[in-house]
N, C-alpha and C positions, 0 to 999 in steps of 0.2 A: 489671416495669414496661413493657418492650417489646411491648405488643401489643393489645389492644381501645385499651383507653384512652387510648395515646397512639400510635394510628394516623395520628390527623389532627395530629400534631406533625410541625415542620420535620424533616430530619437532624439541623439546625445545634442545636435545642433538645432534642434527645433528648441528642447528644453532651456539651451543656453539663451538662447535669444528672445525666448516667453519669457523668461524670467529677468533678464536685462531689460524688456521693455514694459514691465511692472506687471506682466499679464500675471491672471489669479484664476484657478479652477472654479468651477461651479460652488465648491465648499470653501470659498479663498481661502485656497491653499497655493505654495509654490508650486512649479511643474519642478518632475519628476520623469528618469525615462521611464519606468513603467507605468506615469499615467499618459506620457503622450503614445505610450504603445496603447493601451487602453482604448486613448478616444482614436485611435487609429484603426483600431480594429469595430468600436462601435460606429462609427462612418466611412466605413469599408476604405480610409485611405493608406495605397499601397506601402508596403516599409520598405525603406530604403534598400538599393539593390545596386552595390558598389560594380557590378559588370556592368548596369548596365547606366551610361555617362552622357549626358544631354552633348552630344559638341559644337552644339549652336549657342549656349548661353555660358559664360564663365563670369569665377568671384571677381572681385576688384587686385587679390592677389596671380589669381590666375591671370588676367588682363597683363597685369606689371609683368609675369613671367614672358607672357608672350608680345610684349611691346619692348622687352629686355628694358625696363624703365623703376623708378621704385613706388611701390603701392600709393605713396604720397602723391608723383605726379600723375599719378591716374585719376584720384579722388580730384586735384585740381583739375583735371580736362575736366571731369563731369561738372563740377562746380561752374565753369566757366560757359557750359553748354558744348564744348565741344567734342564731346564725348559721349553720345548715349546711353543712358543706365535708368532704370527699374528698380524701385525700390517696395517687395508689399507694402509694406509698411513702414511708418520714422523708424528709422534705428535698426532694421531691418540688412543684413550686408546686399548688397548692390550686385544687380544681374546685371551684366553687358553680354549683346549678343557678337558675338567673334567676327561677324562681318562687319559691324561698327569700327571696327580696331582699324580695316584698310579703308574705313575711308578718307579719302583725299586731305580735310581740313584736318585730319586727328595725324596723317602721317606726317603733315608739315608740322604740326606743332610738337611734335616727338621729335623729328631731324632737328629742328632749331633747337630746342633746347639740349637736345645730344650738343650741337655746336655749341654750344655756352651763350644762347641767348635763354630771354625770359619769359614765361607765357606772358599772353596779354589777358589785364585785369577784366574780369568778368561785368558786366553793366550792372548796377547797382540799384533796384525800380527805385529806395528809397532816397537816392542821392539827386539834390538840385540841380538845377541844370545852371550853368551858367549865360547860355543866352536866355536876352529877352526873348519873351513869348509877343508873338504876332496874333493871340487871341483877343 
């Protein structure tokens, strides 16, 4: 998780989320910002640099902001597949790329539900089918 992708993350947002996701230092210890500056500067990866803003890739709340929707129905389009998102890792917050937002099946499903309909339920691999099988 430490490295292209979350180069342009804080210390303070790498630490939160090593540590949410049970990660442990070499000495299992928690993370710390000054040890994810450490191993940042020991594997040359760059520190965060608030000018300068990826604006092809945004968080699950940035998405909500620019979909005017709430961060919940964002998590359900990706849930449902109709929304692409990147996660490095489980538990990791969720990158969507900005051009994902316009496309066609994510803006219907954003208008519908703006009009007071329901997303449709996501396919379930683990759910039986109801018809017979012809095998």
């Amino acid at each position: 998780m430490i490295g292209h992708a979350s180069s342009g993350w804080s210390c303070c947002r790498i630490t939160r989320v090593r540590n949410r996701l049970g990660y442990r230092t070499g000495a299992d210890n928690t993370w710390t910002e000054s040890r994810v500056r450490s191993m940042r500067s020991t594997h040359e990866i760059p520190v965060f640099d608030p000018a300068f803003v990826d604006g092809e890739r945004l968080s699950l709340a940035q998405a909500a902001t620019e979909l005017e929707v709430s961060p919940n129905l964002v998590r359900r389009l990706i849930k449902t597949g109709v929304l692409p998102a990147t996660q490095p890792v489980m538990h990791a917050p969720w990158s969507i790329r900005q051009d994902d937002l316009r496309k066609a099946a994510v803006r219907r499903a954003v208008d519908a539900v703006k009009r007071g309909h329901s997303l449709p339920r996501g396919s379930d691999p683990a759910q039986l089918s109801l018809m017979k099988s012809t095998t």
